[in-house]
N, C-alpha and C positions, 0 to 999 in steps of 0.2 A: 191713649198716649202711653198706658203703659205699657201696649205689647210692644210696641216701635221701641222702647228706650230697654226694657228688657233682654232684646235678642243683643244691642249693642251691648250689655251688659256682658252675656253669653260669650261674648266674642270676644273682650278684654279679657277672660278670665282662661280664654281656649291656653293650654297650654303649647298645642304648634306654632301657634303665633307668636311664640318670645323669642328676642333674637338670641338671646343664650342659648336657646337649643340648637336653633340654626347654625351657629357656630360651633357648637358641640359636632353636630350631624356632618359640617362640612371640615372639623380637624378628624374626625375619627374615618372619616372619608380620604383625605387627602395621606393620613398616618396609613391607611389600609393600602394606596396605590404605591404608596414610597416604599413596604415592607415588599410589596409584589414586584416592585422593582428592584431591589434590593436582592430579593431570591432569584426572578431569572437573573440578574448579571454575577451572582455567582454560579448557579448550573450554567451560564455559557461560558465561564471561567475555566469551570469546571470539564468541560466538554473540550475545551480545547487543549487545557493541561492531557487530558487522556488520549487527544489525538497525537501529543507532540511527543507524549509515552512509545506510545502505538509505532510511529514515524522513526522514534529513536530504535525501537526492538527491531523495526525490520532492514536500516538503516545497519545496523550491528550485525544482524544475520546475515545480512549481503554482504558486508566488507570479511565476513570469517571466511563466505563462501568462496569469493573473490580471491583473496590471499591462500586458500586451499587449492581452487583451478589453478591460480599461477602456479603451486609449486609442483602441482600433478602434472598440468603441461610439459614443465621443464622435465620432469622426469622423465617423462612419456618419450617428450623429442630425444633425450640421449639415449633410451632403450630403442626409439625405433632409429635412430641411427648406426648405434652396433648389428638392430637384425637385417639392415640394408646393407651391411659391410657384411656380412655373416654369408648373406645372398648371394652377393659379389663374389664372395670366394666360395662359395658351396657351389654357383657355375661355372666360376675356375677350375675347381678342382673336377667336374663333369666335363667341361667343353674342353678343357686343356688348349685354353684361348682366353688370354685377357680381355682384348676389344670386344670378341663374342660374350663374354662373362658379362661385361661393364654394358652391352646392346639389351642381352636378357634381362638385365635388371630392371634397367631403363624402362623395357616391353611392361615388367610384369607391376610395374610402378603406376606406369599409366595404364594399363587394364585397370587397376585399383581405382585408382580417379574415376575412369571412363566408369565404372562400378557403382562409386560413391554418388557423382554426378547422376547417374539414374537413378538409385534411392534417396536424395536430394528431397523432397517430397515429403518421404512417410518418415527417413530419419531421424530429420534436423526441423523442418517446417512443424509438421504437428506436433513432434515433442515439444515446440517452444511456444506453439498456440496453444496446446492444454496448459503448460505451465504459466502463463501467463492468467488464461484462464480461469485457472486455479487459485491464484494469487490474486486476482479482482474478486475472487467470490468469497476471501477472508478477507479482506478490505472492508472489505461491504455489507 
């Protein structure tokens, strides 16, 4: 009788079997998943503060760049409209003929188009596919 009454002995005295540890085991448990949640939802805080950084710098860089094309455009268009007037009278003063003057211009306007239009391609396409390009691979 006394081995049967001694292993129950064994086993009241087990220390895993208290519920105080149990409960210990499951706050230091439950404390460990709350701090692990705790830390990622500040790294994804985190992550997203430094995308909206990111967003704002290139946000910023585009609108400098933006407000620079416009005013280079506009400059552009009044110089190239003096050397189209400039044209105009430099085959005035060749053809000693207005209409003929104001035809050659016209001719040598659209040769340029016709010009532009066939490097249309290596230009304007691929420069704006590398820069694009380029611009997804610091994104990223």
């Amino acid at each position: 009788m006394q081995s049967i009454i001694q292993p129950e002995a064994e086993l009241s005295h087990n220390p895993m079997n208290t519920s105080t540890e149990n409960k210990a085991i499951d706050e230091t448990l439950l404390s460990s998943i709350g701090e692990s949640y705790e830390y990622l939802n500040v790294i994804v805080r985190n992550k997203l503060e430094i995308k909206k950084l990111e967003s704002l710098r290139f946000v910023r860089v585009a609108a400098g760049k933006l407000v620079f094309g416009l005013v280079l455009l506009t400059i552009a268009f009044f110089i190239s409209l003096l050397f189209v007037t400039l044209m105009a009278y430099g085959f005035y003063i060749l053809l000693n003929s207005l209409p003929f003057a104001i035809l050659a211009t016209i001719g040598s306007l659209m040769l340029l188009c016709l010009i532009l239009y066939m490097l249309r391609n290596v230009l304007f396409y691929k420069t704006c596919q590398r820069k694009i390009d380029k611009m997804s691979k610091l994104v990223s």
